[in-house]
C-alpha positions as CSV (number, residue, x, y, z in Angstrom):
1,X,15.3,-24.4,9.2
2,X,17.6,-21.5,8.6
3,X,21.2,-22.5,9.2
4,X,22.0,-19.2,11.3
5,X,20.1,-16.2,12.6
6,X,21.0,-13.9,9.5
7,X,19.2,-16.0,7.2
8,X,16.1,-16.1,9.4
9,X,16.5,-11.9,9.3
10,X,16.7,-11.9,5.8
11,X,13.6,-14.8,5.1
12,X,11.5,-12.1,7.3
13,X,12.6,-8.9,5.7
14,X,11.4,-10.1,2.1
15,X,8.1,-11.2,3.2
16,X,7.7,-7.6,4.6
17,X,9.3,-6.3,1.5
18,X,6.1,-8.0,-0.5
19,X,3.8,-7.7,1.7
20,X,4.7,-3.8,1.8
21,X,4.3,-3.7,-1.5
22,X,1.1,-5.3,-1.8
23,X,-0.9,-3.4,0.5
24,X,0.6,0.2,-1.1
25,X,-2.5,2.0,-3.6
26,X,-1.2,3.8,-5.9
27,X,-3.0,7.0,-7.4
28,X,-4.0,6.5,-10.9
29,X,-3.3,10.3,-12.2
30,X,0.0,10.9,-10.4
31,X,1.0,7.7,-8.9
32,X,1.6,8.8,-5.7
33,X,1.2,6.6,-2.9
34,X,-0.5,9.3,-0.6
35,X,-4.0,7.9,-1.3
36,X,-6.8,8.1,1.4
37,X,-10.2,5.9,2.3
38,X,-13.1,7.7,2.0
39,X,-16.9,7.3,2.4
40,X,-18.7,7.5,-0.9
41,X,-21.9,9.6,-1.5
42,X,-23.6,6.2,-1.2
43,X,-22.1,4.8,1.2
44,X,-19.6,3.0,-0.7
45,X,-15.9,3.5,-0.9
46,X,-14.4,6.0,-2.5
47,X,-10.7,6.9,-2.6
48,X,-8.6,10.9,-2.8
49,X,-5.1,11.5,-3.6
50,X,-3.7,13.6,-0.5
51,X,-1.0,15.0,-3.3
52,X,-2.7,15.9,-6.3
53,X,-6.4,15.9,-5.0
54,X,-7.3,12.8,-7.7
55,X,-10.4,10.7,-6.2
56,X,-11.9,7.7,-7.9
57,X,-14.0,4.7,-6.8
């Protein structure tokens, strides 16, 4: 158990420093991380770079 209230802050901020970082999708062409869900033509998933108009699957 955390000694004080500051080191309970800063145990919380890293695990929503890695879990930010986890759940972030990078585009593959530019590496922006302006990416957006899409439905496939088959139904499937299918992903578009809002930023340089990249999409892959």
């Amino acid at each position: 158990m955390p000694a004080s209230i500051l080191e309970e802050v800063d145990d919380l901020l890293d695990v929503a420093q890695t879990r930010g970082r986890a759940t972030l999708l990078d585009c593959p062409s530019c590496g922006s991380v302006h990416v957006a869900q899409v439905l496939g033509d088959n139904g499937g998933i299918s992903y578009v770079c809002t930023a340089c108009g990249h999409s892959w699957s």
